[in-house]
C-alpha positions as CSV (number, residue, x, y, z in Angstrom):
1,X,261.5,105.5,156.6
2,X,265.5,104.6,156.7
3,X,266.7,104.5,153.4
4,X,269.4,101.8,152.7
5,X,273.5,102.7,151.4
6,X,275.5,100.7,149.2
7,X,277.6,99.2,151.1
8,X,274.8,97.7,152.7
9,X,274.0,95.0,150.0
10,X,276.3,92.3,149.2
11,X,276.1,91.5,145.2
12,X,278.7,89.4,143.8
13,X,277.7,89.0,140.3
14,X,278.5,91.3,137.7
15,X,276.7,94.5,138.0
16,X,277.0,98.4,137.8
17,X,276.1,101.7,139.9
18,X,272.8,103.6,139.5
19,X,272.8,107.5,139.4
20,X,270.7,108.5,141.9
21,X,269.9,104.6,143.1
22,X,271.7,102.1,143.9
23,X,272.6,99.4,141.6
24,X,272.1,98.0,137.8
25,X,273.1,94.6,136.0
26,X,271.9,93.1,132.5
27,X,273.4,89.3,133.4
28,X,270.9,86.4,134.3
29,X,270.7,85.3,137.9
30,X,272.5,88.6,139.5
31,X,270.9,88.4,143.1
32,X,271.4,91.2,145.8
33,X,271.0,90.1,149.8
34,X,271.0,92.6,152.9
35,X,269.6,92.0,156.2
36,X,267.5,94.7,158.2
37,X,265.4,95.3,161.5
38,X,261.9,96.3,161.0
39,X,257.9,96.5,160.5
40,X,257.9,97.2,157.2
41,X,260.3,96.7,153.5
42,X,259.9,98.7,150.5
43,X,261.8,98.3,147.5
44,X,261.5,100.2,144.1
45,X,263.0,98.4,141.4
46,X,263.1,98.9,137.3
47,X,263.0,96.1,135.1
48,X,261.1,96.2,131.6
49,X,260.5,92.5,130.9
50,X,262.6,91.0,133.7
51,X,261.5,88.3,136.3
52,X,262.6,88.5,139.5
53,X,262.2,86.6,142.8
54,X,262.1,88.2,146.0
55,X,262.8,86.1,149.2
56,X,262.2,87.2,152.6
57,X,263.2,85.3,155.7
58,X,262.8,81.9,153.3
59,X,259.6,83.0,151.6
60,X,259.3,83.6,148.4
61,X,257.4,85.7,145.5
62,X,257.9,85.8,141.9
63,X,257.2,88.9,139.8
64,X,257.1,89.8,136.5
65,X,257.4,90.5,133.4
66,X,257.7,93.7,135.0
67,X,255.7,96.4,133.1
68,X,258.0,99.6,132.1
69,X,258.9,101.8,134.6
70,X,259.6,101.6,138.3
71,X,257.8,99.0,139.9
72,X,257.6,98.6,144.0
73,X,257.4,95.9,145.8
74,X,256.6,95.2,149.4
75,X,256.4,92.2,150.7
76,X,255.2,90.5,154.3
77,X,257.3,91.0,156.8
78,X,257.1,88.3,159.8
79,X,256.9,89.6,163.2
80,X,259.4,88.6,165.7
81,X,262.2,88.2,164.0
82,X,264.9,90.2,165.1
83,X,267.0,90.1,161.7
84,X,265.6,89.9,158.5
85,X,267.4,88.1,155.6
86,X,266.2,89.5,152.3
87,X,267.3,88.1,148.5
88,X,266.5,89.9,145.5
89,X,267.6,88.5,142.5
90,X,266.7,88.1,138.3
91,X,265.6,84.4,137.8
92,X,265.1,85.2,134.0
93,X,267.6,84.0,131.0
94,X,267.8,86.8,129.0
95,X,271.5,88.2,129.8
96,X,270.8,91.6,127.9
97,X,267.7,93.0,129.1
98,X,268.4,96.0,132.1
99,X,267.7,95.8,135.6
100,X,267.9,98.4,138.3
101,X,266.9,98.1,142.0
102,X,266.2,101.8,142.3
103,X,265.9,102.3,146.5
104,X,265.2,100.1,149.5
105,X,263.8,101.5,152.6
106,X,262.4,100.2,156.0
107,X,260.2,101.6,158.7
108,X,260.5,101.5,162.3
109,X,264.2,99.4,161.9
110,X,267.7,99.6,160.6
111,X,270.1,97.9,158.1
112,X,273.1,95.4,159.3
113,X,275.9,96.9,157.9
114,X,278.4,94.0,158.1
115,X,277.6,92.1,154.6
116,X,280.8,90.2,154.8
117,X,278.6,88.3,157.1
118,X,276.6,87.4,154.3
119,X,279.4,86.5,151.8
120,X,280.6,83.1,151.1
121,X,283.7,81.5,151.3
122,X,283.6,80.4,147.4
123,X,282.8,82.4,144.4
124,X,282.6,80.8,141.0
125,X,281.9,82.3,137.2
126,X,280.3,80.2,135.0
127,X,280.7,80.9,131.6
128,X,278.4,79.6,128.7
129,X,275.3,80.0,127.0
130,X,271.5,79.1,126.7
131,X,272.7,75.5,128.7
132,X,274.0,77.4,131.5
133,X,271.3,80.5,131.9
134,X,268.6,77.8,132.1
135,X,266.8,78.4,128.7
136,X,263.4,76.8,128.5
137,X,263.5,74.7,131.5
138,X,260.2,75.4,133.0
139,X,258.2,74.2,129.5
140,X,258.5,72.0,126.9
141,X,255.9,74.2,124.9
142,X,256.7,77.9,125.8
143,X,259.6,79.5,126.8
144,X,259.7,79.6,130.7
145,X,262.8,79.9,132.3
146,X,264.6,80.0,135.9
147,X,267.7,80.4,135.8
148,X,268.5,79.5,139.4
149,X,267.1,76.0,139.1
150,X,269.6,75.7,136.4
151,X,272.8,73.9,136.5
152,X,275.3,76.4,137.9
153,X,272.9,77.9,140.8
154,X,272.8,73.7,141.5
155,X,276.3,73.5,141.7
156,X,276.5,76.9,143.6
157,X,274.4,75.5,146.2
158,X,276.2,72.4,146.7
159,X,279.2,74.0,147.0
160,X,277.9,76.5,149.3
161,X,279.7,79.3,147.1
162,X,278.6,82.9,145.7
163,X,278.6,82.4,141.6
164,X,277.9,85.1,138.7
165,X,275.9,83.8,135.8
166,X,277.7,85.0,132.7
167,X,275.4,83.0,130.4
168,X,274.1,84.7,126.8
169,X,271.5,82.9,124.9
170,X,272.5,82.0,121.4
171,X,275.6,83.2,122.0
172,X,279.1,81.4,120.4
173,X,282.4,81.1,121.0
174,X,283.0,82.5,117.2
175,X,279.9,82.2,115.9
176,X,276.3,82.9,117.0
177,X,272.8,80.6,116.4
178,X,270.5,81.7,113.9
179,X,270.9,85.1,112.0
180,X,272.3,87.2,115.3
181,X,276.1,88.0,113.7
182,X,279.0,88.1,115.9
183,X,279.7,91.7,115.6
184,X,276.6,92.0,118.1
185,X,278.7,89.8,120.6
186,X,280.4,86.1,121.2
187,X,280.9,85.0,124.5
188,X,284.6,86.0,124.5
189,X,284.2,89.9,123.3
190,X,281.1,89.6,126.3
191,X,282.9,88.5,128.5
192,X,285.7,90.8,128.4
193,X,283.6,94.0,128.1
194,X,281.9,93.3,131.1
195,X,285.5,92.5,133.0
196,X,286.4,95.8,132.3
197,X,283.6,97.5,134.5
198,X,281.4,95.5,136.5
199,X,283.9,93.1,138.1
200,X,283.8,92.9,141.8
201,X,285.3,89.6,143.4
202,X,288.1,87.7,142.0
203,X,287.0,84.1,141.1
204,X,288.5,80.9,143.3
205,X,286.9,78.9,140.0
206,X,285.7,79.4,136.5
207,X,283.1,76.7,134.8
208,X,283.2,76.9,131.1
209,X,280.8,75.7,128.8
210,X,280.5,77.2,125.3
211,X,280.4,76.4,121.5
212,X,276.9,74.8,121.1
213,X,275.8,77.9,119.2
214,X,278.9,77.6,116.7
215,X,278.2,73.7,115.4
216,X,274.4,73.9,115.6
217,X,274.3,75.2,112.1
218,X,276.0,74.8,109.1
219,X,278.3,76.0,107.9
220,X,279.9,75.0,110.7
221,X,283.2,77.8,111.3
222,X,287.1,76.8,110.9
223,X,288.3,74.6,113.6
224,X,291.3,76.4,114.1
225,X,289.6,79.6,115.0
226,X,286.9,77.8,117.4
227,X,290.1,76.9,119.4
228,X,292.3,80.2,118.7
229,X,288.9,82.0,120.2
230,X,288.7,79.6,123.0
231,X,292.0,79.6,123.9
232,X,291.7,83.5,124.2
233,X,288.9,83.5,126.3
234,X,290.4,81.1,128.7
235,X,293.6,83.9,128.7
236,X,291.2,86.4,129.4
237,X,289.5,84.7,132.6
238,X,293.0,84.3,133.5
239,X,294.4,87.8,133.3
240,X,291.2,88.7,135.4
241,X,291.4,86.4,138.3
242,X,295.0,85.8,139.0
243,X,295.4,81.7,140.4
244,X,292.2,81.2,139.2
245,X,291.3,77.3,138.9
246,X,289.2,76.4,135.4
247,X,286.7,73.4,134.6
248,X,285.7,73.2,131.3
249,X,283.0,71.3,130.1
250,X,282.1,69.4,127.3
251,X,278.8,67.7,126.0
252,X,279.2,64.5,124.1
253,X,277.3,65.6,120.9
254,X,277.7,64.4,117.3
255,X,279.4,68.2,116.2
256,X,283.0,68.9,117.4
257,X,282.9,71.4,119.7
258,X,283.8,69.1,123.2
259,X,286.6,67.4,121.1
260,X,288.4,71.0,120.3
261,X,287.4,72.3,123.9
262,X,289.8,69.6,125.2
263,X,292.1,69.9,122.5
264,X,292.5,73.4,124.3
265,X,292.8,72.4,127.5
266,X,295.1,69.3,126.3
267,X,297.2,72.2,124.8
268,X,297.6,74.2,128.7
269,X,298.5,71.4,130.4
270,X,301.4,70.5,127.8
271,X,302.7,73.7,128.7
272,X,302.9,72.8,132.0
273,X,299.5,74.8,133.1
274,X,298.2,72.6,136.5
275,X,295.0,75.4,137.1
276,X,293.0,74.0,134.3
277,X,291.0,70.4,134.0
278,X,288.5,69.3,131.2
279,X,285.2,67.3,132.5
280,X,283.6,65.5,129.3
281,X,279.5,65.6,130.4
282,X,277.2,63.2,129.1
283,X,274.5,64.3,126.4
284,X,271.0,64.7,128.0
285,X,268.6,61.6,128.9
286,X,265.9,61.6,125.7
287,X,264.0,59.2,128.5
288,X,263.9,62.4,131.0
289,X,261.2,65.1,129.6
290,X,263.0,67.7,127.5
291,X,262.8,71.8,127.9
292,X,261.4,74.1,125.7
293,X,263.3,73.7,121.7
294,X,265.2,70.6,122.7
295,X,267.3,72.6,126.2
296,X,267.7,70.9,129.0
297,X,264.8,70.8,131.4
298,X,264.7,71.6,135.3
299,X,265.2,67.5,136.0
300,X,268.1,67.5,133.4
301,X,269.6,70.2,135.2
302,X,269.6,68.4,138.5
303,X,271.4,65.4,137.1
304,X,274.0,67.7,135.2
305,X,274.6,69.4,138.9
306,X,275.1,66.0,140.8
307,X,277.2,64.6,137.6
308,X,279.7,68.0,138.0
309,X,279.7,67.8,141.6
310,X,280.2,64.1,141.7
311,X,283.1,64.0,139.0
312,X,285.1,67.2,140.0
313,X,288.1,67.4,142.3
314,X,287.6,69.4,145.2
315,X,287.6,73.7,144.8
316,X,288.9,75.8,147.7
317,X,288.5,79.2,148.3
318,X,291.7,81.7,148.0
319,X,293.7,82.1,150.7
């Protein structure tokens, strides 16, 4: 058996190194694609509670929850093809629960070296919560979730582009749902401790949608600290991708959290800021069924793709 390297995989989202293995991420929707020659693929992966999908030359299989421990997979492998194209990725919402894909081998073959081949010309970060990891959208009952039939993976598609999924359920831009505090984590401090190890490509666009979580509950938190937050994170996906364009959404509700979103963005531009736009989205169809607790479901998703794609000036890649 021929035992695949690092540098074999391409991987754009966020993700991390594994002693011994080969690589780890914690984010929604982090998929890893390689190519090989061969009879037979093995793959040992670790994920306790996590759902992946594993597609093989356009086929596709779904596993999981994954019990603890390693887990191996190995799937059908059609004969004559001469190169394989493999996709691994985490079609769960969760953004904190560990995934490793421990070691990938092949028998009788070989791994094609140049991923470059593989990459695309676009990459994109979307930034958000539970409407952006694809909470619920599978059931209006239970909570089933796919995270790449959700609105960004939509979007990534039609733009042909690589994306990373830095969605956390619940999560606020100051202030989280329920009785999860923000010393646990807001977007902003999340995003910015991941920046500092698991980035790997430099964004040619960053979607933002955010602050849900901080008017779904009173009491609702100080307007001027919603947009001193925002404005913040906005400096920090900045500071990471240099000439980086930004989209931020907002989602005509009855709270205020689209109005002060814009507010921020009407405050870049004033200062003569031209990478940075502001796309107000309309609320969700009550006449389309809903997802599980009121999210979007898997046909609201499609619409809010083709509305962003429709209504947004054109994104080229760097360079």
């Amino acid at each position: 058996m021929l035992v695949a390297e690092r540098q074999q995989f391409h991987i754009p989202g966020r993700h991390g190194l594994v002693s011994g293995g080969l690589f780890s991420w914690n984010w929604p929707g982090v998929y890893a694609e390689f190519q090989f020659s061969g009879s037979e693929l093995h793959l040992e992966i670790e994920g306790n509670g996590c759902v992946v999908r594993l597609t093989v030359d356009g086929i596709s299989e779904e596993h999981g929850p994954l019990p603890r421990g390693s887990f191996a997979l190995q799937p059908e492998v059609a004969k004559g093809v001469a190169m394989h194209h493999v996709r691994l990725e985490t079609i769960h919402q969760d953004f904190d629960l560990p995934f490793s894909l421990l070691q990938v081998s092949v028998k009788r073959g070989l791994f094609q070296s140049a991923t470059n081949q593989l990459a695309r010309p676009l990459y994109i970060e979307f930034i958000g919560d539970s409407w952006m990891s694809g909470f619920g959208n599978r059931s209006a009952t239970m909570l089933d979730s796919d995270c790449t039939q959700a609105f960004p993976a939509l979007l990534a598609q039609r733009w042909n582009a690589d994306y990373a999924l830095l969605a956390a359920s619940g999560r606020g831009i100051v202030k989280n749902y329920g009785e999860l505090p923000p010393s646990q984590g807001v977007i902003p401090q999340l995003y910015h401790t991941s920046s500092e190890t698991e980035l790997r490509r430099r964004a040619d666009l960053a979607i933002v949608l955010a602050g849900e979580n901080d008017f779904s509950e009173l009491p609702w938190p100080e307007e001027s600290l919603f947009i001193q937050a925002y404005a913040s994170l906005l400096k920090q996906v900045r500071q990471i991708h240099a000439g980086v364009q930004i989209l931020v959404l907002g989602v005509a509700r009855t709270h205020p959290a689209a109005e002060l979103a814009r507010q921020v963005v009407l405050r870049d531009q004033e200062q003569g800021l031209t990478d940075i736009d502001f796309l107000p989205v309309p609320d969700l169809d009550v006449n389309i069924p809903m997802g599980y607790l009121w999210h979007p479901s898997m046909e609201h998703h499609r619409h809010l793709a083709e509305y962003i794609f429709s209504h947004s000036t054109a994104v080229t890649p760097r360079g």
